[in-house]
N, C-alpha and C positions, 0 to 999 in steps of 0.2 A: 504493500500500500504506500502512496507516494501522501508528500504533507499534505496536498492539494487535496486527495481521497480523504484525510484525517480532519482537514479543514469542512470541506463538505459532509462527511459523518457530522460533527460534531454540531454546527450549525443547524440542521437535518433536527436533531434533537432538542435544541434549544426554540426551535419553530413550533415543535411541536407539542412539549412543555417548556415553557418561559423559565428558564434561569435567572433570578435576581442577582445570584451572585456570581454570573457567570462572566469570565474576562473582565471586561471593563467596569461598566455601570456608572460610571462619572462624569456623562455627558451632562452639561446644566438643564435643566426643565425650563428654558425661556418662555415665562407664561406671556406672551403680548395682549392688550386689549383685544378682548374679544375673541380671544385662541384658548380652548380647553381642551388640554390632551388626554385620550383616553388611558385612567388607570394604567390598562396590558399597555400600551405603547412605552409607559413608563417602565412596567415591567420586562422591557424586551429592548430596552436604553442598553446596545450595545456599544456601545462608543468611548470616546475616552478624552470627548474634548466637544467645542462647537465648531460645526461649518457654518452655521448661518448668521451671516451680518449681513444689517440693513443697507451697510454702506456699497454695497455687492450689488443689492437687488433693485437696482433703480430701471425704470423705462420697459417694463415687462419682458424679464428675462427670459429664455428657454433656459432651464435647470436641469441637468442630467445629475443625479444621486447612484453612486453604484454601491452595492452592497445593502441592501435596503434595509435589513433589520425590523424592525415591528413597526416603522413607517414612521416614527418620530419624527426625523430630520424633513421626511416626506412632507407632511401634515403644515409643517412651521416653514418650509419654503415656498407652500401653497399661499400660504396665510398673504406673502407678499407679491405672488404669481397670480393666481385666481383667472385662470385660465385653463379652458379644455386642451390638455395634452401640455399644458405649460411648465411641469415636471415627467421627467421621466426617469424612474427607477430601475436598476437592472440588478439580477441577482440569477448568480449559477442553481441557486438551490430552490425547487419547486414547492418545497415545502413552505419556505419564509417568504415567497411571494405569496400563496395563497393566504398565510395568517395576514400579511402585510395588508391585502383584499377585505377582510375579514371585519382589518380593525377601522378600515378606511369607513366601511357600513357607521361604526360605534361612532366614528368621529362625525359623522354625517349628522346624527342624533344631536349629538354636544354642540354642533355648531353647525347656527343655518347659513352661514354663509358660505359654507366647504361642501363643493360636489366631488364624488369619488373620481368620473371623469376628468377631474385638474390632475388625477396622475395617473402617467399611461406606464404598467408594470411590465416590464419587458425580460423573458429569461437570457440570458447571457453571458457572457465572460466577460471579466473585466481584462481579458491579455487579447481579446478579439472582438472590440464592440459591434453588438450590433447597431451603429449609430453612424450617419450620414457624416463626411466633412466638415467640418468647421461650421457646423448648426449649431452649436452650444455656446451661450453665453458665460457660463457660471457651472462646472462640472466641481464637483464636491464627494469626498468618500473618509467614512471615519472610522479609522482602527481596521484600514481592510489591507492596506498596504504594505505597514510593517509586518504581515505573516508571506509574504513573497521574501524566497532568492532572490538573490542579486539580478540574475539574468531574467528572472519572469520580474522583479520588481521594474527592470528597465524597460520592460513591455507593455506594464501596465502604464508607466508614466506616458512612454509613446504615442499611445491609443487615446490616452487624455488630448495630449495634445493636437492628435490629428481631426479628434472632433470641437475642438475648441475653434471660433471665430478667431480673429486677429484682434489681439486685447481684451480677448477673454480671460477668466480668470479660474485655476484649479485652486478648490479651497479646499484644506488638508488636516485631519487630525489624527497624529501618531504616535505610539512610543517611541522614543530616542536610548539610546545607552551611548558613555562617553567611555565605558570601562571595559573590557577585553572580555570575552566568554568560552569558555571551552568548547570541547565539541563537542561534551554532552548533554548539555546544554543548546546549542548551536541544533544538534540532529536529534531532539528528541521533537518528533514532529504533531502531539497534543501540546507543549508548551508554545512551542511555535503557532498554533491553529489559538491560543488562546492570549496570545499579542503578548509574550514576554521573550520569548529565544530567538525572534526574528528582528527586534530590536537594535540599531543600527548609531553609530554615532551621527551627528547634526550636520555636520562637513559634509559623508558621506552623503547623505540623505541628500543635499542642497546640491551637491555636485550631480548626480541624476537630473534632476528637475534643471540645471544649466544646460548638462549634456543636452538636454533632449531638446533643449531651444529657448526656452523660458528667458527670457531678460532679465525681470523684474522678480525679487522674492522679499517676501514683505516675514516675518516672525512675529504673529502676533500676540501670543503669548506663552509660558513655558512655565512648566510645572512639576512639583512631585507626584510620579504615580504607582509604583510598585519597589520592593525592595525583594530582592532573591536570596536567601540565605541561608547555611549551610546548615540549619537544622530541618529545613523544608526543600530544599531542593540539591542536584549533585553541584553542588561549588563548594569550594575551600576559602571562601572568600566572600563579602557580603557587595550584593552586584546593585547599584541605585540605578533605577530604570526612573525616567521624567519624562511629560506629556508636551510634545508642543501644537498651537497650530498656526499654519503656515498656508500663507497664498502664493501662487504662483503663476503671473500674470506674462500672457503670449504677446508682451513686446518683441520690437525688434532686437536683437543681442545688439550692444553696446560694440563700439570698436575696439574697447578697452575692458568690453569683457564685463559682466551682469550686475547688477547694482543688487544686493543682497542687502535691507533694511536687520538690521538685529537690536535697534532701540538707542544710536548713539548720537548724540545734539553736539551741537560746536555751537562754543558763546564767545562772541570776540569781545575782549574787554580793553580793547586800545585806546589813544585818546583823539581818535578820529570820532564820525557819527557814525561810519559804517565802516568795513571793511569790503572790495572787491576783487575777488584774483581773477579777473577777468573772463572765467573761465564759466561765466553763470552762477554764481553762488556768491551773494550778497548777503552777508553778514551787519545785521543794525548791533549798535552798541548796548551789551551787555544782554542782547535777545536771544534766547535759545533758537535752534533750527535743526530739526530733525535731519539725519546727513546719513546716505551709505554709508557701509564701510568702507567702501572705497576711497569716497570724496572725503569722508573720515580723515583716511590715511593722508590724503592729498593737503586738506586744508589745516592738519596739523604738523606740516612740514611749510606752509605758505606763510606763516606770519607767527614771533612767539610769544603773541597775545590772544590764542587763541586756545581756547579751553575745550578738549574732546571727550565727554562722558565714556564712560564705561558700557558694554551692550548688557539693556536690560531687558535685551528679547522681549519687547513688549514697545508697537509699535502700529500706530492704526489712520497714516497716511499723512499723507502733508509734507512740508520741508522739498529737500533738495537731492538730486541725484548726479 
C-alpha cells in the first residue's frame, strides 16, 4: 500500500464517522454575519489553519477548494461567492464528497441565503485537476499538501498553478518543520496521511511554490501546532512541528527573483523627511513600510539610518516590493 492508499483509507473513515480528534482540528470557526456553520462541519474541521480572507475575495471570484473535508472552508467561501458553481470542491475520496453533499443540505436549513448549487463537488486529484486553465481566481487547500512527497508535492503545486488566472492567488495552510526527521518517521505513511511526517521546513516549502512560477508569496501567519516526542512516537529527540498560512500569488517572477513577504518593515529615521533609493521604495520619516525580504536586504544596505525589523511571518498586504 503506497501513503496515497493510506491517505485515502484513512480519510474514507473519517467521512464516514467524523473524527474530532483526528489530524488537525485547528482551523478557526470564522463565524461572519449571517454564516452558521453546521455543528458536523465543525466536527469534520480538518484543517490546520484559514484559507479564507476577505481580502482574497473581492469582485466574485471563481474559488477552487481541493480537499474538501466536511465543507467548512466550502460553506465560508460561498458566504463571499454566492454564486451557482462559484466554488468548486475536489476531493479523490467518494466518500467525503458525499458527506460534504450531505452537510451542504444542513447548511441550506441554517442559512437562507446558501444554495447547495454555489458548490459544484467535483471527484478528482489534486496531482491531475480536473479543472480548465487559468479559470480560477482564488484556489485554496488546507492541510492537504504537506502529506505529499517531494515529487507529487511538486505536482500538486503545478496543477494549482496551471489552473490559476494571471494574478491569481493559491491560499495555503500547512504544517512546517525546521528540525530534521528520521526515516521512520519520514516512511511511516499513517503519520504522514495524518499531517505530521510529511512536514517540511518553510525554505523548502516557499522554494516549490517559486519553482513553479509564483512571484509573489505573502506569510501570513505562523504558529505552534504539534510536538513529536519520544514517549509517543519513534524519535530520540523532541520534533516542534508549527502551522503556517501562506499565499501564493501568479505574478510575473521578478528579474531578481520572487518577492517573498515574511513580516519585515524598514523605518528610516534620518534627518531628511523621506528617504528615496531611487529604486521605488520611498521611505517617510520614522514611518514603518512593510518590505520583502529582498528589498529588506537591499534597503538595509542603502542608507545607515535605516531600521529593518525582524520577520514576524505575519503579514497581510500593503508596503513595498
Amino acid at each position: 500500500m503506497s501513503y496515497l492508499d493510506a491517505t485515502q483509507d484513512l480519510y474514507k473513515a473519517a467521512a464516514l464517522t467524523p473524527d474530532v480528534g483526528l489530524c488537525c482540528t485547528t482551523n478557526p470557526i470564522w463565524q461572519f454575519p449571517g454564516l452558521s456553520i453546521p455543528k458536523i462541519m465543525q466536527e469534520m474541521n480538518y484543517g490546520c489553519g484559514s484559507t479564507v480572507s476577505a481580502q482574497d475575495l473581492v469582485n466574485n471570484p471563481k474559488i477552487l477548494y481541493v480537499g474538501v473535508g466536511g465543507g467548512m472552508e466550502l460553506l465560508q467561501f460561498s458566504y463571499f461567492s454566492r454564486q451557482t458553481g462559484g466554488v468548486t470542491g475536489v476531493d479523490s475520496v467518494d466518500e467525503m464528497l458525499e458527506a460534504s453533499k450531505k452537510n451542504f443540505k444542513i447548511a441550506e436549513e441554517e442559512n437562507d441565503w446558501f444554495q447547495s448549487d454555489f458548490v459544484n463537488l467535483v471527484k478528482g486529484d489534486a496531482l491531475a485537476l480536473p479543472v480548465a486553465d487559468e479559470s480560477i481566481d482564488v484556489a485554496a487547500q488546507n492541510c492537504l499538501f504537506n502529506i505529499f512527497k517531494m515529487e507529487d508535492l511538486k505536482k500538486a503545486v503545478a496543477e494549482m498553478y496551471r489552473v490559476l488566472k494571471p494574478h491569481g492567488r493559491l491560499v495555503m495552510s500547512d504544517p512546517i518543520c525546521e528540525q530534521p526527521m528520521n526515516d521512520a518517521l519520514r516512511n511511516d505513511d499513517r503519520l504522514r496521511a495524518l499531517c505530521l511526517s510529511g512536514s517540511i521546513p518553510m525554505k523548502d516549502y516557499i522554494k516549490v511554490l517559486t519553482d513553479a512560477g509564483f512571484g509573489t508569496i505573502e506569510i501570513r501567519a505562523k504558529h505552534s501546532y504539534r510536538v513529536l516526542s519520544p514517549n509517543h512516537y519513534p524519535t530520540d529527540e523532541l520534533i516542534h512541528i508549527e502551522s503556517i498560512e501562506i499565499a501564493a500569488i501568479k505574478d510575473p517572477m521578478p528579474a531578481d527573483g520572487p518577492c517573498v513577504f515574511t513580516g519585515k518593515t524598514a523605518i528610516y529615521y534620518g534627518d531628511e523627511a523621506y528617504f528615496d533609493d531611487g529604486a521605488g521604495h520611498v521611505l517617510m520619516q520614522n514611518q514603518p513600510l512593510a518590505v520583502c525580504d529582498k528589498t529588506a536586504a537591499a534597503l538595509g544596505n542603502a542608507h545607515p539610518q535605516i531600521h529593518i525589523s525582524e520577520s514576524t511571518y505575519h503579514y497581510n498586504g500593503g508596503g513595498c516590493c
